[in-house]
C-alpha positions as a printed Julia matrix, in Angstrom:
226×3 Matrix{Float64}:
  98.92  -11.63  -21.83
  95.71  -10.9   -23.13
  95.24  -14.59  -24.2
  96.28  -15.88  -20.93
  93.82  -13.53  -19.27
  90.85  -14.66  -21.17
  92.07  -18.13  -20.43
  91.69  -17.67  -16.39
  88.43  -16.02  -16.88
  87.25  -18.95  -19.28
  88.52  -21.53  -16.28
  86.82  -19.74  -13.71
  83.85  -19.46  -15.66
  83.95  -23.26  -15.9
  83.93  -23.49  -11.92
  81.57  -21.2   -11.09
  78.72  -21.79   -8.84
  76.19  -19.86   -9.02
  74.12  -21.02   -6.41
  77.05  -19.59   -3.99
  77.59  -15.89   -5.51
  74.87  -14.03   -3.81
  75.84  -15.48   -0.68
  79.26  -14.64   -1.28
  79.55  -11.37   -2.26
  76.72  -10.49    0.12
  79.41  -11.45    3.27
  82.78   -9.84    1.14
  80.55   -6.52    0.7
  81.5    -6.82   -3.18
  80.6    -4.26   -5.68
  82.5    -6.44   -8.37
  80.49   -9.57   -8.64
  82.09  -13.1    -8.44
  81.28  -16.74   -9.97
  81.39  -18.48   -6.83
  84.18  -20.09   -7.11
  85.76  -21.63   -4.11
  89.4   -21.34   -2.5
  90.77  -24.51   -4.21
  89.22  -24.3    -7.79
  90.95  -20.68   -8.04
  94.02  -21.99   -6.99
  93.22  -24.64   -9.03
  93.43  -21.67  -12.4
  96.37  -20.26  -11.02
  98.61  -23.85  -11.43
  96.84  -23.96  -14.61
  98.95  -20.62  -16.33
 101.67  -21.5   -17.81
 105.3   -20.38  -16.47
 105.8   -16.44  -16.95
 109.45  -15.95  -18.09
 111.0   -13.65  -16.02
 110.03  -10.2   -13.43
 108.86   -8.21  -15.84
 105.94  -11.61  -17.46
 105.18  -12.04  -13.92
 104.39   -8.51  -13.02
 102.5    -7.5   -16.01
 100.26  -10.56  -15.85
  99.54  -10.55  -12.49
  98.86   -6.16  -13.67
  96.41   -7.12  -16.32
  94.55   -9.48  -14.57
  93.71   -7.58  -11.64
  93.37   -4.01  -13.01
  90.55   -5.76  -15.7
  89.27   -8.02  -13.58
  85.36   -8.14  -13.77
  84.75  -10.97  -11.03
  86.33  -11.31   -7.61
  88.22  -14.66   -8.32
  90.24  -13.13  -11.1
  92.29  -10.62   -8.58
  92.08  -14.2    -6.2
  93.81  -15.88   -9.1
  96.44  -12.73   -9.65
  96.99  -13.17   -6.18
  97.64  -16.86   -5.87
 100.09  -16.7    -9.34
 102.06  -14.01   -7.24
 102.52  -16.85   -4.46
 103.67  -19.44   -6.63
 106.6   -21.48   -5.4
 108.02  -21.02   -8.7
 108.24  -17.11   -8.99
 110.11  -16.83   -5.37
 113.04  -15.44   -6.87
 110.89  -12.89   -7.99
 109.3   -11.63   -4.52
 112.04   -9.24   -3.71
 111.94   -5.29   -2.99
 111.82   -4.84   -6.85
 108.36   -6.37   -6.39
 107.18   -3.72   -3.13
 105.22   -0.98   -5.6
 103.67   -3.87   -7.22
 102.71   -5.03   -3.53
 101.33   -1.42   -2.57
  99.29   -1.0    -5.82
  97.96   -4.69   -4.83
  97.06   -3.19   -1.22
  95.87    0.22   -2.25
  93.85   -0.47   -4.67
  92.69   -4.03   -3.65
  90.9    -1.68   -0.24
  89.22   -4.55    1.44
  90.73   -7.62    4.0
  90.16  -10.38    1.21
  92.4    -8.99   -1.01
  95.1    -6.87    1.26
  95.95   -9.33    3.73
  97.5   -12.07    1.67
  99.74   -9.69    0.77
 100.14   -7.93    3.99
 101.15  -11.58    6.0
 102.46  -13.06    3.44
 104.51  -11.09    0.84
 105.25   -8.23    3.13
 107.03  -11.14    5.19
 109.57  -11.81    2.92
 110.77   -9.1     2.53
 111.23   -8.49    6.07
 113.94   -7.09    7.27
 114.46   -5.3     4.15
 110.79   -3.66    3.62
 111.22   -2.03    7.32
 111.2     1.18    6.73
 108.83    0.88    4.66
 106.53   -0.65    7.31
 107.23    2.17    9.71
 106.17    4.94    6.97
 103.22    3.14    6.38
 102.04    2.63    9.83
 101.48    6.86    9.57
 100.14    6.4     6.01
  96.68    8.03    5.07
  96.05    4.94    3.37
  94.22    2.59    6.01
  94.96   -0.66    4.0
  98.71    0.24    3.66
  98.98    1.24    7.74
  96.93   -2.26    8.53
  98.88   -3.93    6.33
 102.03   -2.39    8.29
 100.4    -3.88   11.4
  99.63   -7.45   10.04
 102.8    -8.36    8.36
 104.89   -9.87   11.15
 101.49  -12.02   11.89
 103.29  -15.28   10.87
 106.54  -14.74   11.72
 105.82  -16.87   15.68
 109.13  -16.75   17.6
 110.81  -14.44   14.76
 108.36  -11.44   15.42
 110.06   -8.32   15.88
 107.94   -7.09   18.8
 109.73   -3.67   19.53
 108.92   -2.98   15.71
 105.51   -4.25   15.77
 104.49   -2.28   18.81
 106.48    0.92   17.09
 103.75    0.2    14.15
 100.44    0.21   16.47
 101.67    2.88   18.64
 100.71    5.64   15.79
  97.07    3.44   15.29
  96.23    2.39   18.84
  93.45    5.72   18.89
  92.22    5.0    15.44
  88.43    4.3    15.26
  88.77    2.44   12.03
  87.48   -1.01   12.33
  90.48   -2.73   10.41
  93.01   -0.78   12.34
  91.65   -2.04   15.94
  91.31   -5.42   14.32
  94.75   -5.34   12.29
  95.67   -4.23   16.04
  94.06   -7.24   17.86
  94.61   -9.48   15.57
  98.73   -8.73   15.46
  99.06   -8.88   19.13
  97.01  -12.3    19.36
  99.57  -14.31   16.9
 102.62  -12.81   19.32
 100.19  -14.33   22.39
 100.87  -17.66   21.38
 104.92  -17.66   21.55
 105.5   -14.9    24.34
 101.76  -14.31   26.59
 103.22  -12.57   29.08
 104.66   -9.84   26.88
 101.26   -9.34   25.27
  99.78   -9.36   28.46
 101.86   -6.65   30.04
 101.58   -4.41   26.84
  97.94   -4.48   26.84
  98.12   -3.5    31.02
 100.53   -0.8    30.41
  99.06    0.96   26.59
  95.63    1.78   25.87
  93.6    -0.08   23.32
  90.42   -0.24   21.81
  87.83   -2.42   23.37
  88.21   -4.01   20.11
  92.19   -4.57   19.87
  92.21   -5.61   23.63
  89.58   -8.36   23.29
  91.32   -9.56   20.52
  94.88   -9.33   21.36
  94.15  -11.76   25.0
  91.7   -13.96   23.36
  94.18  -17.29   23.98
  95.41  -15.77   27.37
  92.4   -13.66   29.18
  94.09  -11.41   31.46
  97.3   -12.21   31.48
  99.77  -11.5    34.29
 100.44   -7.99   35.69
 102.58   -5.83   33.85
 106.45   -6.11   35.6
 107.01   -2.6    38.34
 108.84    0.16   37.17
């Protein structure tokens, strides 16, 4: 592991662009610095590690590189092995407390929400009670990433559960909440806008999580009488 590791940093290394960092991790607010690599040449790295054999090679690589990473791009590269087509098989609920160390720890959108929207998603409908204990986490990250992880799902969204999953949020003052909040009830917008549009009429929001949520459908229609 420790060879492969070294490897990713020396391939990243090869990619970076200086001339970019500053810029960067001036607009990700990063204490850990980064080469300035962009989104395709760390993808690029992850392709270029060889096939882990089995849960347990997938886990602790994916481990080592992000708990010792010392630029940005090597917990971007952890995160794009973990999305592999080939380790599918892998992304069940065995791989959940490897998912909320990711999240926890990870504490910033870059990081947490390609896990939240996209790992968190296949484990639905397993992983639901999960979500719902979450959503009244003291964790922020784990109860936006509660919020956020039906924000893919279109026509499939379970909207009863994702407005069970604001409803302990929707006073929260937290930036990332009344975005995760916004941003949640936007996606839904686009298959069902009048449901979104009555929720928002009949449940207070957040400036914030309103403006967001009926960006594609402004007011919306009035909610249906009682």
């Amino acid at each position: 592991m420790n060879a492969l590791v070294e490897t990713v940093r020396a391939e990243l290394a090869a990619r970076a662009r200086p001339e970019k960092a500053p810029d960067m991790q001036a607009y990700l607010k990063s204490a850990m610095p980064v080469y300035g690599v962009p989104r395709a040449g760390h993808r690029e790295v992850a392709r270029l590690v060889p096939p882990l054999d089995g849960f347990e090679a997938w886990r602790s690589f994916v481990l080592e590189l992000w708990r010792g990473a010392e630029h940005r791009e090597e917990r971007y590269v952890a995160l794009d092995v973990l999305a592999l087509p080939r380790y599918r098989a892998f992304r069940t609920m065995e791989a959940l407390p490897l998912y909320e160390e990711l999240i926890v720890t990870g504490a910033w959108w870059d990081l947490v929400d390609p896990v939240a929207t996209r790992r968190l998603e296949e484990l639905i409908p397993d992983v639901v009670p999960i979500l719902r204990a979450w959503s009244v986490s003291t964790d922020l990250w784990l109860r936006r990433s509660a919020i956020i992880a039906q924000v893919n799902r279109k026509a499939d969204t379970d909207f009863p559960l994702l407005a069970e999953l604001i409803e302990p949020n929707r006073g929260d003052r937290e930036f990332f909440i009344r975005k995760a909040i916004g941003w949640a009830l936007r996606e839904y917008s686009k298959t069902n806008p009048s449901a979104v549009a009555s929720y928002c009429a009949s449940h207070e929001l957040s400036g914030l999580s309103r403006r967001e949520a009926l960006k594609r459908i402004g007011a919306g229609p009035a909610p249906p009488a009682a």
